[in-house]
N, C-alpha and C positions, 0 to 999 in steps of 0.2 A: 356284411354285418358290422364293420369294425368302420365301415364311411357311417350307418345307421347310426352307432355308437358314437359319434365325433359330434354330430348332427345336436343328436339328445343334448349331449355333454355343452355345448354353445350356448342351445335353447334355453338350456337352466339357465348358465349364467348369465345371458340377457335379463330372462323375466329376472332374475336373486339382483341383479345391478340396479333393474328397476324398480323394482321394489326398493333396494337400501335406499336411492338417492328420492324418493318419492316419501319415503319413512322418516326421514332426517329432517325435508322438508316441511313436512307436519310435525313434526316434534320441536323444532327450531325454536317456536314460541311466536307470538305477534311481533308481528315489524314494529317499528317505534315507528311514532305520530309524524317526527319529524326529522328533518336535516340535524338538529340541534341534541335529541334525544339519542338518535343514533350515535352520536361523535362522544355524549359521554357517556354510551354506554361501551364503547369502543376503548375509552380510556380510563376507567374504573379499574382494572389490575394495574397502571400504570401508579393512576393515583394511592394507591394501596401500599404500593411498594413504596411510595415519596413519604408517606407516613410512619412507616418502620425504619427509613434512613433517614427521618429527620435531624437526627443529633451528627451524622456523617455531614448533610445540607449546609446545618449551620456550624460546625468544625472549616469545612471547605469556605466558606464563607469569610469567618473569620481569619484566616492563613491565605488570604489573596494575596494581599501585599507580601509577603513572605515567598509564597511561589511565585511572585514577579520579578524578584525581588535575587531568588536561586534561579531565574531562567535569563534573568541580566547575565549573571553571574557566569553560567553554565552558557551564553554565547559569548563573555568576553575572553573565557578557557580555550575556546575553538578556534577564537580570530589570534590568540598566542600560538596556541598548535599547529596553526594552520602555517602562521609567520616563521617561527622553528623550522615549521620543515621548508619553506622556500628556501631559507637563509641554508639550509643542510644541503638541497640539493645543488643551489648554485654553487656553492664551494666543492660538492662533488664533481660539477661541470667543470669550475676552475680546474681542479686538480687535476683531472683525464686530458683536459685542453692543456695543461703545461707540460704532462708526461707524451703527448701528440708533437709537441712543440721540439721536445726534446729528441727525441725519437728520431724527426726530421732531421735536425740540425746535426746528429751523430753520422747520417749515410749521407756522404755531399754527391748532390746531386740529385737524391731521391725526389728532393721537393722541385727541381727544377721544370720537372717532366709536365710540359702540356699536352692534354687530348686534342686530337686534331680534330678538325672541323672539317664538312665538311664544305664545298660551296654552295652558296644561297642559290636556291634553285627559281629562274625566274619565269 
């Protein structure tokens, strides 16, 4: 009874799927005539919305040079930032490299010490 039941339960929602997607397609409305009609009827809410942000359009428009102008600006910030921190980390390098330096020089002998090798095997 409960495999009958599962069965049923499918069958609807087949035919209900085919129906929707057969329903939609006739509701859809006529194709456009062409390549050309289709593409603006595709962009018709696009264009709608460029109408109600016209005064945004031409704001942005006018403020180019201005945002060219903060984007010079805002990468000559970076290539300074950028230069700081080299110039910060090699002087950190210095400094670990002289305190290594020193370090050496206090245990004699410490730096003396060679790894051995061993022979080239041929």
């Amino acid at each position: 009874m409960a495999r009958e039941d599962t069965n049923d339960f499918l069958t609807a929602f087949a035919v209900g799927a085919v129906l929707g997607i057969g329903a939609t397609l006739l509701l859809r409305g006529g194709r456009p005539k062409s390549a050309k009609e289709r593409l603006l009827r595709e962009l018709k809410p696009y264009y709608r919305k460029k109408i109600g942000g016209g005064k945004v359009a031409r704001g942005v428009r006018r403020h180019r040079a201005a945002a060219a102008d903060m984007a010079d600006d805002a990468i000559d910030t970076g290539r300074e930032l950028l230069s700081e921190f080299r110039d910060e980390v090699k002087r950190i390098v210095e400094d670990a490299r002289d305190d290594l330096v020193e370090a050496l020089e206090d245990k004699p002998g410490a730096g003396r010490k060679r790894a051995r090798r061993k022979p080239a095997e041929e």
